[in-house]
mmCIF file of the N, C-alpha and C atoms, coordinates in Angstrom:
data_MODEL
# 
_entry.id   MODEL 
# 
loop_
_atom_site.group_PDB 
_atom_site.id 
_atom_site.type_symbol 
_atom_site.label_atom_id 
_atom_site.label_alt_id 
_atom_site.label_comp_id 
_atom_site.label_asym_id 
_atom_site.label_entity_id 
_atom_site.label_seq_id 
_atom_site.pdbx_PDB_ins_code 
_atom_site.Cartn_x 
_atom_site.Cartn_y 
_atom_site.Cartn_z 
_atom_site.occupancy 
_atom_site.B_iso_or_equiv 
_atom_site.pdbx_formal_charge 
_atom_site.auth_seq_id 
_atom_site.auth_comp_id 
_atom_site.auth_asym_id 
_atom_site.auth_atom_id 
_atom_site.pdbx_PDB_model_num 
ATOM 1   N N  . UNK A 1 1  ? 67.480 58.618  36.205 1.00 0.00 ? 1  UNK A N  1 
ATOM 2   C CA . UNK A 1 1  ? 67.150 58.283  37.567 1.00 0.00 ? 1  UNK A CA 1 
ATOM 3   C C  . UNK A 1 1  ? 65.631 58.208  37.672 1.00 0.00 ? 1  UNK A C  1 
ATOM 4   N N  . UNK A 1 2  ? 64.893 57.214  38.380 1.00 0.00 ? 2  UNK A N  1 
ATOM 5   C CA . UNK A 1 2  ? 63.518 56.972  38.360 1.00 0.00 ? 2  UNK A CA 1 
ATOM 6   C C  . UNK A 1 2  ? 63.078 57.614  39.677 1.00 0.00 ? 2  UNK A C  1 
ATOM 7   N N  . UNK A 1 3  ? 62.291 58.120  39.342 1.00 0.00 ? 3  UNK A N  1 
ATOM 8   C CA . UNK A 1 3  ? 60.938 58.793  40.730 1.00 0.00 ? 3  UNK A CA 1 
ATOM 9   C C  . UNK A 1 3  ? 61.627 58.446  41.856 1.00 0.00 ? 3  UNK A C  1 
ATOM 10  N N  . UNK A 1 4  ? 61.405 56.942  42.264 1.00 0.00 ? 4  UNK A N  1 
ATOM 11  C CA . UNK A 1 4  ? 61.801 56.496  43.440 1.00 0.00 ? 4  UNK A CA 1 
ATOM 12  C C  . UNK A 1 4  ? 63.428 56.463  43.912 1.00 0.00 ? 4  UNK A C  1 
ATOM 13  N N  . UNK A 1 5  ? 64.242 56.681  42.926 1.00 0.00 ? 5  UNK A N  1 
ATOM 14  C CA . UNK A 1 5  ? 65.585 56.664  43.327 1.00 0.00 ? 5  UNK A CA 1 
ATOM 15  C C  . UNK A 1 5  ? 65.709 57.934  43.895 1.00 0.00 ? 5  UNK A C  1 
ATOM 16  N N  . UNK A 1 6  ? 65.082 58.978  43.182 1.00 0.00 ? 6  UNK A N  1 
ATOM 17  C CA . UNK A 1 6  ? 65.369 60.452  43.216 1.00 0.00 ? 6  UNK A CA 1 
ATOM 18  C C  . UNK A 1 6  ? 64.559 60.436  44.562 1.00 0.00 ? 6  UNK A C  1 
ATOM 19  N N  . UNK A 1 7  ? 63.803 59.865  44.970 1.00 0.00 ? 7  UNK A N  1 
ATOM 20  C CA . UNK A 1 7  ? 63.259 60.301  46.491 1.00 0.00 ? 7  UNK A CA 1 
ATOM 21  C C  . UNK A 1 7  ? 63.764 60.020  47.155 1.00 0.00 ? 7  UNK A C  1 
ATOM 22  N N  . UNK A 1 8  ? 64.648 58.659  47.304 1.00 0.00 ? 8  UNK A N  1 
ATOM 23  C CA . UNK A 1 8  ? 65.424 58.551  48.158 1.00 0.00 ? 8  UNK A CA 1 
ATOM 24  C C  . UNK A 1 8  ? 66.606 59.015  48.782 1.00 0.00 ? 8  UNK A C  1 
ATOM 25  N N  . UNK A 1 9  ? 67.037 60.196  47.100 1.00 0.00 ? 9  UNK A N  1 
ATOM 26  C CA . UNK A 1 9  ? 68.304 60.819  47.162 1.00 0.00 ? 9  UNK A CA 1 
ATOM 27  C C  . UNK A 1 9  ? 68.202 62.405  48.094 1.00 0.00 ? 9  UNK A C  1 
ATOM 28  N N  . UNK A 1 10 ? 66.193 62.438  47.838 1.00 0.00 ? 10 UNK A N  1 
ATOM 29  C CA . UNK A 1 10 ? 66.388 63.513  48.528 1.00 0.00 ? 10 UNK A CA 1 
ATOM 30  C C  . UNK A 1 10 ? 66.275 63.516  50.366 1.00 0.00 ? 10 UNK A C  1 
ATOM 31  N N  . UNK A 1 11 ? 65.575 62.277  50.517 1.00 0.00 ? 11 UNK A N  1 
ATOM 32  C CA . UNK A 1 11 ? 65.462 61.956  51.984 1.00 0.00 ? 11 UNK A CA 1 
ATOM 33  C C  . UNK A 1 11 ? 66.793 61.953  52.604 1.00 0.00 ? 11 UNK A C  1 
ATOM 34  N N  . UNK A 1 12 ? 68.006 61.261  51.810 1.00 0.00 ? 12 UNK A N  1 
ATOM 35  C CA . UNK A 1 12 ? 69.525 61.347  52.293 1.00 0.00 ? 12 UNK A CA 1 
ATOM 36  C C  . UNK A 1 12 ? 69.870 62.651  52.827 1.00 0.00 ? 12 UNK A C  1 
ATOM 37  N N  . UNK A 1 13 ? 69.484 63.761  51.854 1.00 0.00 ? 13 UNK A N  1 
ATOM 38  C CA . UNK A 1 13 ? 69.783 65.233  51.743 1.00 0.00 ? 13 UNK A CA 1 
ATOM 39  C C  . UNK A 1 13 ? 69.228 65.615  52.929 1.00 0.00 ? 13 UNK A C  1 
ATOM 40  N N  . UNK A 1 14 ? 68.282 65.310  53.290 1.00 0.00 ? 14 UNK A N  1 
ATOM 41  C CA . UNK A 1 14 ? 67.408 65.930  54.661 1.00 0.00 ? 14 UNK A CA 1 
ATOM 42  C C  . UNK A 1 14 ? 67.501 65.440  55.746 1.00 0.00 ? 14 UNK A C  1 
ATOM 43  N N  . UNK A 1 15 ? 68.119 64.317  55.658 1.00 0.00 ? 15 UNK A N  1 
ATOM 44  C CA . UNK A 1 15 ? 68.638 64.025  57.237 1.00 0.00 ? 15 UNK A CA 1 
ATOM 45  C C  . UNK A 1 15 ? 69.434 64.486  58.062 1.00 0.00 ? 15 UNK A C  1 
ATOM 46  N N  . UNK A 1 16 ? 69.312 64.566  59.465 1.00 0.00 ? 16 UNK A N  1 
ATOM 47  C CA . UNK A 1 16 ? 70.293 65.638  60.382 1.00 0.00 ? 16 UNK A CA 1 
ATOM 48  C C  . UNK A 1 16 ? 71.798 65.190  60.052 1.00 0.00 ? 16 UNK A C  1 
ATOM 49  N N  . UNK A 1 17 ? 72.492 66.202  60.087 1.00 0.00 ? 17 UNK A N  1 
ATOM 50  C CA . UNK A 1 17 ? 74.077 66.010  60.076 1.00 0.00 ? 17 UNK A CA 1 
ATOM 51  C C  . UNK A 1 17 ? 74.696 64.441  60.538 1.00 0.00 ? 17 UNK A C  1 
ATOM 52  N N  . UNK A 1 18 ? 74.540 65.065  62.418 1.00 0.00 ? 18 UNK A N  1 
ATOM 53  C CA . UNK A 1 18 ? 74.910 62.967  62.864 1.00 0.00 ? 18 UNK A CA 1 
ATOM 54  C C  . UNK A 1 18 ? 74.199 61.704  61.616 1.00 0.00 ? 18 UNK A C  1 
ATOM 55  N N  . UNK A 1 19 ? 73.230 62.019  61.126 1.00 0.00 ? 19 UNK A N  1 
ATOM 56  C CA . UNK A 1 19 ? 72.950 61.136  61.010 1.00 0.00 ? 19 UNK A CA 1 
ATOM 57  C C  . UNK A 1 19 ? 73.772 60.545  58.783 1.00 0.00 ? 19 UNK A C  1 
ATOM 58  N N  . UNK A 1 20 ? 73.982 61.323  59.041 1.00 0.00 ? 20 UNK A N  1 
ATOM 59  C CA . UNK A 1 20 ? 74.791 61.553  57.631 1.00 0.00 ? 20 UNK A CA 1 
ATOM 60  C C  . UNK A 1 20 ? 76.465 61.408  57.652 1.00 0.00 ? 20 UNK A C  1 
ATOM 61  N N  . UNK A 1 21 ? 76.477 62.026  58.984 1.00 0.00 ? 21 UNK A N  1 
ATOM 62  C CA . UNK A 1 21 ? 78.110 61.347  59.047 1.00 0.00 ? 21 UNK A CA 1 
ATOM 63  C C  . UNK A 1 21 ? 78.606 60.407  59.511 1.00 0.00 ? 21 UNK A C  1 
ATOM 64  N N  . UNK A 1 22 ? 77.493 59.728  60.208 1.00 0.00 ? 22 UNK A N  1 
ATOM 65  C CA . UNK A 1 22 ? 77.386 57.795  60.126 1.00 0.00 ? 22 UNK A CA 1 
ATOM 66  C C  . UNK A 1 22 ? 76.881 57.364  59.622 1.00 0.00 ? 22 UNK A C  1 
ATOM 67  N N  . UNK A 1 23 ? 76.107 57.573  58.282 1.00 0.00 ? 23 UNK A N  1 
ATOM 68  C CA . UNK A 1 23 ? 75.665 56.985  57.369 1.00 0.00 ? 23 UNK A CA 1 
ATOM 69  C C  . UNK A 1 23 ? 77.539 56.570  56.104 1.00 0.00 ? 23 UNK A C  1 
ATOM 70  N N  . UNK A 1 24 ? 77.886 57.618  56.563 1.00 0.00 ? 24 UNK A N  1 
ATOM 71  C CA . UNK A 1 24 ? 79.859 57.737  55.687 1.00 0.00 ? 24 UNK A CA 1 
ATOM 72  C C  . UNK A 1 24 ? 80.257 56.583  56.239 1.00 0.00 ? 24 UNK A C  1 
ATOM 73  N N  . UNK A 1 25 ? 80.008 56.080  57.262 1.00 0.00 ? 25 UNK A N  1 
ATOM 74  C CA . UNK A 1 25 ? 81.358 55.644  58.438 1.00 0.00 ? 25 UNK A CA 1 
ATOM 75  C C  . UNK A 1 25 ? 82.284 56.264  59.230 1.00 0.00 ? 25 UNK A C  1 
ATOM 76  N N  . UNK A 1 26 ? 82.024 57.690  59.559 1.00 0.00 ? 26 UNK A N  1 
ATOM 77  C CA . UNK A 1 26 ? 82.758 58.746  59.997 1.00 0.00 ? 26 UNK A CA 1 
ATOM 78  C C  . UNK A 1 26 ? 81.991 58.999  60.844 1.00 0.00 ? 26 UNK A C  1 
ATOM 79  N N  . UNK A 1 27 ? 82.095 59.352  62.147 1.00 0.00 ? 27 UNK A N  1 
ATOM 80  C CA . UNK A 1 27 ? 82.038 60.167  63.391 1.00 0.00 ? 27 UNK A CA 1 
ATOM 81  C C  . UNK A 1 27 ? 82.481 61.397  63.752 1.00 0.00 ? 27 UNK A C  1 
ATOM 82  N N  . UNK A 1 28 ? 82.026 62.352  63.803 1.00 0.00 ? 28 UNK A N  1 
ATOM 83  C CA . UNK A 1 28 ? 82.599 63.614  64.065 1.00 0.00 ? 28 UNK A CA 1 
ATOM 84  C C  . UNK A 1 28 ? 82.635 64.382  65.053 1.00 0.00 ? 28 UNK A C  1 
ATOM 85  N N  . UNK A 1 29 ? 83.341 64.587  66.117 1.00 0.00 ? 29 UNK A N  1 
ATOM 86  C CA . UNK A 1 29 ? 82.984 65.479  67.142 1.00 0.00 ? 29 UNK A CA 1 
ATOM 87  C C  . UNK A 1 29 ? 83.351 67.020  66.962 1.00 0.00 ? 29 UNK A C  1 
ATOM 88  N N  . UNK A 1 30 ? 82.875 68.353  67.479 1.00 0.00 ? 30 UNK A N  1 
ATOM 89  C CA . UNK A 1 30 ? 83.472 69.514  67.431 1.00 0.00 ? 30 UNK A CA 1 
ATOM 90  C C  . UNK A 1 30 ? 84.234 70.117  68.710 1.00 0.00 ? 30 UNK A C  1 
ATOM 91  N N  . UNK A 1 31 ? 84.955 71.014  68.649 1.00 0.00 ? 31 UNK A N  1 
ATOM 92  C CA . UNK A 1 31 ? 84.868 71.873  69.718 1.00 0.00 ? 31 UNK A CA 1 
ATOM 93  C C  . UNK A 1 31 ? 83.639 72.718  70.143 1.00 0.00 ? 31 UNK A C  1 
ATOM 94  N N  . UNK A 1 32 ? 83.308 72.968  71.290 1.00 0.00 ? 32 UNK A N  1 
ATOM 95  C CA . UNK A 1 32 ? 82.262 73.969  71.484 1.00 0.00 ? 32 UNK A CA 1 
ATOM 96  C C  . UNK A 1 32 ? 82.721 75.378  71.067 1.00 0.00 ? 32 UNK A C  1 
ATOM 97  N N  . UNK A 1 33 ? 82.137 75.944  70.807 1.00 0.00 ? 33 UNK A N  1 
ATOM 98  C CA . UNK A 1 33 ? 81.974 78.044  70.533 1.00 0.00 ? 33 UNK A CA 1 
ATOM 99  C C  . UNK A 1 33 ? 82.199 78.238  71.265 1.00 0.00 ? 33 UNK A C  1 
ATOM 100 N N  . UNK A 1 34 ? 82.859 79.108  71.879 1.00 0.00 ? 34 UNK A N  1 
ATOM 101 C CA . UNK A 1 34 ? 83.572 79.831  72.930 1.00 0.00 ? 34 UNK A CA 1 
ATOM 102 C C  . UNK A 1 34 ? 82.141 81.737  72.828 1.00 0.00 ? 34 UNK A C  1 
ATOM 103 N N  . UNK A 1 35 ? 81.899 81.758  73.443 1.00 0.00 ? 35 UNK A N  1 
ATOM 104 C CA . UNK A 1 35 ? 81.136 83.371  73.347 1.00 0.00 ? 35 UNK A CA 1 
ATOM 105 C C  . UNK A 1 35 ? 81.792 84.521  74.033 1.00 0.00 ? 35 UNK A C  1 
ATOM 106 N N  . UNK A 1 36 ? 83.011 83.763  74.428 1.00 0.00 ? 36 UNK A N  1 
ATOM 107 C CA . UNK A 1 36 ? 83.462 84.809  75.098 1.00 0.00 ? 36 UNK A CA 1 
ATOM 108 C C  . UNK A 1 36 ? 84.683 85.526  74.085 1.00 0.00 ? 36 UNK A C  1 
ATOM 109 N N  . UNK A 1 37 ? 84.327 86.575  73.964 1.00 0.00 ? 37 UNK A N  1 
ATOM 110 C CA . UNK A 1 37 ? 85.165 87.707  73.469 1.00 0.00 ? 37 UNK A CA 1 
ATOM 111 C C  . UNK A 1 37 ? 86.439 87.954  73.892 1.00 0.00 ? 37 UNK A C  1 
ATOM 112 N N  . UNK A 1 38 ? 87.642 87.739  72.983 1.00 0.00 ? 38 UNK A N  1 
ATOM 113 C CA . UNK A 1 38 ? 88.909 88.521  73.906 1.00 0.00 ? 38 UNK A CA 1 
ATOM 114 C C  . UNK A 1 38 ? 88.801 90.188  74.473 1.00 0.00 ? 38 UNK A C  1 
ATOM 115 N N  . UNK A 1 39 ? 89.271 90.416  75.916 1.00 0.00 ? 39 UNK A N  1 
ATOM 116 C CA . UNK A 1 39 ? 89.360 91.509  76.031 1.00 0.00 ? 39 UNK A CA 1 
ATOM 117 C C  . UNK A 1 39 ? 90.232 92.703  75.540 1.00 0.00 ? 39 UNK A C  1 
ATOM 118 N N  . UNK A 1 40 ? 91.657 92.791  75.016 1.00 0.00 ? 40 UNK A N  1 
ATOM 119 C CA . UNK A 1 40 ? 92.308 93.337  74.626 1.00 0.00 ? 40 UNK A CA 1 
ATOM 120 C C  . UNK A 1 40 ? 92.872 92.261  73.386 1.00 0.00 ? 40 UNK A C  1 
ATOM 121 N N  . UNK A 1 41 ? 92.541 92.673  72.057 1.00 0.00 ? 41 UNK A N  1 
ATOM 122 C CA . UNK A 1 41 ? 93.497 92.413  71.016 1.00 0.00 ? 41 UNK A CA 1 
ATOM 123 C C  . UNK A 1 41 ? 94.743 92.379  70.962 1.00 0.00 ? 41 UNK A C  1 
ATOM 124 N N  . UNK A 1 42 ? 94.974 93.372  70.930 1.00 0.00 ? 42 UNK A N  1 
ATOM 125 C CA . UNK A 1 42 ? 96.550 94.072  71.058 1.00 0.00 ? 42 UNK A CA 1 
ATOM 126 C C  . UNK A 1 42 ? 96.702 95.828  70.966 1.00 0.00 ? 42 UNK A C  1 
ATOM 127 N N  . UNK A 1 43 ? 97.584 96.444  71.668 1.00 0.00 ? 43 UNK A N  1 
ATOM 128 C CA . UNK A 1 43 ? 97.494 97.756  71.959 1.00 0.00 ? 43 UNK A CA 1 
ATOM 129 C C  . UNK A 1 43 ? 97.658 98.385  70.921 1.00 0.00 ? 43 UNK A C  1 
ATOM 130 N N  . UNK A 1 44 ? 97.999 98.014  69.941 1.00 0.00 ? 44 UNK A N  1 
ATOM 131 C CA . UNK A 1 44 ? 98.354 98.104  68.330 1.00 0.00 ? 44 UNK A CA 1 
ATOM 132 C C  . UNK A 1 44 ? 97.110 99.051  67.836 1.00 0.00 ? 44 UNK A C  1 
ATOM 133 N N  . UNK A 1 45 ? 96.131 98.445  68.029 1.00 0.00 ? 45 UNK A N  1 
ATOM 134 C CA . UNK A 1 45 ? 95.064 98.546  67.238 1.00 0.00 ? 45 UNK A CA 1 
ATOM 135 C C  . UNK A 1 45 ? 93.711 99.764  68.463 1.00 0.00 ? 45 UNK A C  1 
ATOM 136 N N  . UNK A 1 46 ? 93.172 100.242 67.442 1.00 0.00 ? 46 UNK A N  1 
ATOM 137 C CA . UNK A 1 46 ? 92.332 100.993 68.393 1.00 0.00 ? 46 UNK A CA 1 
ATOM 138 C C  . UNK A 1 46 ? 91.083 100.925 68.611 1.00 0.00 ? 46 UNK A C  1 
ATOM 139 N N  . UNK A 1 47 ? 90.822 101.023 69.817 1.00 0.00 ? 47 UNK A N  1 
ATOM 140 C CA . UNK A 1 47 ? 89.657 100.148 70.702 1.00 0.00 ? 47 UNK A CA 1 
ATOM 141 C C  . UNK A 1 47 ? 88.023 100.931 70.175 1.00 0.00 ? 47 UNK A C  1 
ATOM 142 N N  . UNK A 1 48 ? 86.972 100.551 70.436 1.00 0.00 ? 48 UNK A N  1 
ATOM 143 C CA . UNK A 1 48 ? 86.118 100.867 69.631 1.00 0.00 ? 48 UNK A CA 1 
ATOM 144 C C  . UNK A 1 48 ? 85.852 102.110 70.367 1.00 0.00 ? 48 UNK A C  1 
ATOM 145 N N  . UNK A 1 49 ? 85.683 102.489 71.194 1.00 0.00 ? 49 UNK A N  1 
ATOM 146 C CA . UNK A 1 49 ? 85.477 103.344 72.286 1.00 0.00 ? 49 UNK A CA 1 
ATOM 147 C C  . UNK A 1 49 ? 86.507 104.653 71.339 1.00 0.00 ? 49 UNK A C  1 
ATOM 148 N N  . UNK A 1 50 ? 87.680 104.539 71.480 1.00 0.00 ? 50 UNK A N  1 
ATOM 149 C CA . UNK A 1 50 ? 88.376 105.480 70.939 1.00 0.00 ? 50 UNK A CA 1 
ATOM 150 C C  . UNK A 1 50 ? 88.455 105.501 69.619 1.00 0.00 ? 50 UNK A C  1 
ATOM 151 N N  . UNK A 1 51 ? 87.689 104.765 68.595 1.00 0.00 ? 51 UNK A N  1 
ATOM 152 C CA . UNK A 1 51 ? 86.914 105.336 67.819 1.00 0.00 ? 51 UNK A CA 1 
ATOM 153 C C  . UNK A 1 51 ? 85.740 105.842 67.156 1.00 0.00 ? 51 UNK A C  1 
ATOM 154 N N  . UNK A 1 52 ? 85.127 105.436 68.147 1.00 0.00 ? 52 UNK A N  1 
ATOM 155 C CA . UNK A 1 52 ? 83.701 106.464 68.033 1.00 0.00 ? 52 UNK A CA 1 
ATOM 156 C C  . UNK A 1 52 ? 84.199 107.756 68.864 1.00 0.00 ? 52 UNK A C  1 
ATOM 157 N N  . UNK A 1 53 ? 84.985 108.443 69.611 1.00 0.00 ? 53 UNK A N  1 
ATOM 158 C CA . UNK A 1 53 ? 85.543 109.329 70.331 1.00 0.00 ? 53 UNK A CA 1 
ATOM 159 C C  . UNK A 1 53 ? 86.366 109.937 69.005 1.00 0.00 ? 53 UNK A C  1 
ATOM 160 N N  . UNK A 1 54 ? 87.080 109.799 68.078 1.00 0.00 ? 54 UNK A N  1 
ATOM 161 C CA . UNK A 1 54 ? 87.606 110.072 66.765 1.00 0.00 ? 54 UNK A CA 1 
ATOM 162 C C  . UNK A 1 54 ? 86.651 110.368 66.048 1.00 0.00 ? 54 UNK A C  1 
ATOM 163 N N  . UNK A 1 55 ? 85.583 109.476 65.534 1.00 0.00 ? 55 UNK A N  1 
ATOM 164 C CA . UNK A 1 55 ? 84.124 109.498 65.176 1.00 0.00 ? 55 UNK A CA 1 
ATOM 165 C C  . UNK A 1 55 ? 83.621 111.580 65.570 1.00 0.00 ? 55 UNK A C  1 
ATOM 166 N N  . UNK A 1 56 ? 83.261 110.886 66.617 1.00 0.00 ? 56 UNK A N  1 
ATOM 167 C CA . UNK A 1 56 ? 82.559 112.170 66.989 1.00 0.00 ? 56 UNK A CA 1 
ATOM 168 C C  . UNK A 1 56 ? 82.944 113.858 67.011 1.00 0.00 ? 56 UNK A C  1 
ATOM 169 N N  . UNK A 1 57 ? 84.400 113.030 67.272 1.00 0.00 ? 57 UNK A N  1 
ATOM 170 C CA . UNK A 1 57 ? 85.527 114.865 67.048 1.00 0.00 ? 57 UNK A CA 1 
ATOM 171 C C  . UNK A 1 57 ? 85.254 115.453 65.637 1.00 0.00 ? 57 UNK A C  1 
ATOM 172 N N  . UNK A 1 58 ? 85.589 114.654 65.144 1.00 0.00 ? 58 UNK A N  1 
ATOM 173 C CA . UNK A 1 58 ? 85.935 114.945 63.817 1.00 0.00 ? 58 UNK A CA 1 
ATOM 174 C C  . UNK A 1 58 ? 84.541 115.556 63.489 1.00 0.00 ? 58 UNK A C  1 
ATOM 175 N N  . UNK A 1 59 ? 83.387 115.274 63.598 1.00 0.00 ? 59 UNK A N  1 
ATOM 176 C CA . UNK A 1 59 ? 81.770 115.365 63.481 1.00 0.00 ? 59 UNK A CA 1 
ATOM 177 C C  . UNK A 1 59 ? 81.872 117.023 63.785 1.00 0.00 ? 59 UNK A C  1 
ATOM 178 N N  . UNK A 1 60 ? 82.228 117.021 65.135 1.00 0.00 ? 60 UNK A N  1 
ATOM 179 C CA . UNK A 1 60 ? 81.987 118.539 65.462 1.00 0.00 ? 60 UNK A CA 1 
ATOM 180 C C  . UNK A 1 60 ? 83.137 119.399 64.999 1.00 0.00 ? 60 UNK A C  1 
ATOM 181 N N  . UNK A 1 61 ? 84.258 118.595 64.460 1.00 0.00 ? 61 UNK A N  1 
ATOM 182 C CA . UNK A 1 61 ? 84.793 119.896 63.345 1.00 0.00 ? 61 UNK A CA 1 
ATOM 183 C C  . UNK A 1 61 ? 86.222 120.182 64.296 1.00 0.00 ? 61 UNK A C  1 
ATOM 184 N N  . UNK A 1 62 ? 86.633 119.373 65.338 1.00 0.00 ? 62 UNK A N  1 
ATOM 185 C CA . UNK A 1 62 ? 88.032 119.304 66.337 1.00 0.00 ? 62 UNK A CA 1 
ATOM 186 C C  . UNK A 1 62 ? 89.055 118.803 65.144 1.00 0.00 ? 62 UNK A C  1 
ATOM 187 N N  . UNK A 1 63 ? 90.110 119.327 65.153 1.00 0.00 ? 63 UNK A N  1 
ATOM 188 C CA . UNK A 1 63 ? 91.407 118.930 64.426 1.00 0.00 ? 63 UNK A CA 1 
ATOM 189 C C  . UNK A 1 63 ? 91.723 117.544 65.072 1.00 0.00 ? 63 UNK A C  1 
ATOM 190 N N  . UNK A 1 64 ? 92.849 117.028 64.020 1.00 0.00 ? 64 UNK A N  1 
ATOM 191 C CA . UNK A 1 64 ? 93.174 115.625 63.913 1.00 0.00 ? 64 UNK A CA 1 
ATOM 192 C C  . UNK A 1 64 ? 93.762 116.152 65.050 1.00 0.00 ? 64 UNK A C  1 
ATOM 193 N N  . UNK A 1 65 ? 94.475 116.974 65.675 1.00 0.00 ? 65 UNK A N  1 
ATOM 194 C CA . UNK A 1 65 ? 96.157 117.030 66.396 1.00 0.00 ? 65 UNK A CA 1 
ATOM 195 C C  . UNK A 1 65 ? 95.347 117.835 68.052 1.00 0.00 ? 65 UNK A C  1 
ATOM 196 N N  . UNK A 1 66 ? 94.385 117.822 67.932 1.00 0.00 ? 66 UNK A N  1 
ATOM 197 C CA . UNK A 1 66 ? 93.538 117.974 68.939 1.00 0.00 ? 66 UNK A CA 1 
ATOM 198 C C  . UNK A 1 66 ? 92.842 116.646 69.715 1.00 0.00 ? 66 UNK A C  1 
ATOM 199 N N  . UNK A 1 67 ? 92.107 115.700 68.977 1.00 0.00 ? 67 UNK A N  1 
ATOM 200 C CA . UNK A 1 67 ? 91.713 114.764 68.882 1.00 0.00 ? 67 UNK A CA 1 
ATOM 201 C C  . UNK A 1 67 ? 93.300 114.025 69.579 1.00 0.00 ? 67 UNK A C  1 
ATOM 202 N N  . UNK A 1 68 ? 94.161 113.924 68.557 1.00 0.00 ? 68 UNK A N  1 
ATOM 203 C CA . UNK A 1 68 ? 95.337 112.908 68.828 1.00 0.00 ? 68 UNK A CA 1 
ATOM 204 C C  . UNK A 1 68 ? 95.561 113.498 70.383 1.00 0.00 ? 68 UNK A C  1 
ATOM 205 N N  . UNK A 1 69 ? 95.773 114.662 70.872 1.00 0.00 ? 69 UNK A N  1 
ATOM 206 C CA . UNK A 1 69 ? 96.131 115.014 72.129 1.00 0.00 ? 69 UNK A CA 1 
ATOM 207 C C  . UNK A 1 69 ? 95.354 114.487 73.398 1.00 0.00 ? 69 UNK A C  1 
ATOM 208 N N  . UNK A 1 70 ? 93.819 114.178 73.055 1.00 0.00 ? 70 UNK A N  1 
ATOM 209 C CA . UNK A 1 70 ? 93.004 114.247 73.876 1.00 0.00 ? 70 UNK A CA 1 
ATOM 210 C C  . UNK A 1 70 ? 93.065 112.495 74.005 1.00 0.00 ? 70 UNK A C  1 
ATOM 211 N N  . UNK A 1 71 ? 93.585 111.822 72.834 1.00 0.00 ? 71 UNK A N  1 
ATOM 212 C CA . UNK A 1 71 ? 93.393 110.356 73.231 1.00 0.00 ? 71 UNK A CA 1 
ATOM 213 C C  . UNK A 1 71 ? 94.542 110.268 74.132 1.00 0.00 ? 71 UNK A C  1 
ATOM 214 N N  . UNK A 1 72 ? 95.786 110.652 73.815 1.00 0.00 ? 72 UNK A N  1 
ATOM 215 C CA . UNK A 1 72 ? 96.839 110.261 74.337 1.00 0.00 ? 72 UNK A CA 1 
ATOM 216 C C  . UNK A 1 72 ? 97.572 110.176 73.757 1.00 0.00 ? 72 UNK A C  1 
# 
């Protein structure tokens, strides 16, 4: 590959996305990101709150069956 081919291969490389996926013949649209967080997962699973509250028992030396009582 000569100097000048290779520069051109790298200018391809550096062009913004749109402009690379119509350079294909392809158009691409996305969905937007959502930032919003689900509020409840599922009750299954335990919430961060009640485990840093597990976290901390356990720290000061409270039994598992103490802890389990106090979550619920």
């Amino acid at each position: 590959m000569s100097n000048t081919e290779n520069q051109s291969a790298n200018r391809d490389a550096l062009a913004p996305w749109p402009d690379r996926e119509k350079a294909h013949g392809r158009e691409t649209t996305y969905a937007p990101i959502s930032r919003i967080a689900p509020t409840v997962i599922s009750p299954r699973y335990l919430s961060e709150d009640e485990r840093v509250h597990i976290a901390d028992a356990l720290h000061a030396g409270t039994s598992l069956r103490q802890t389990a009582a106090a979550l619920g």
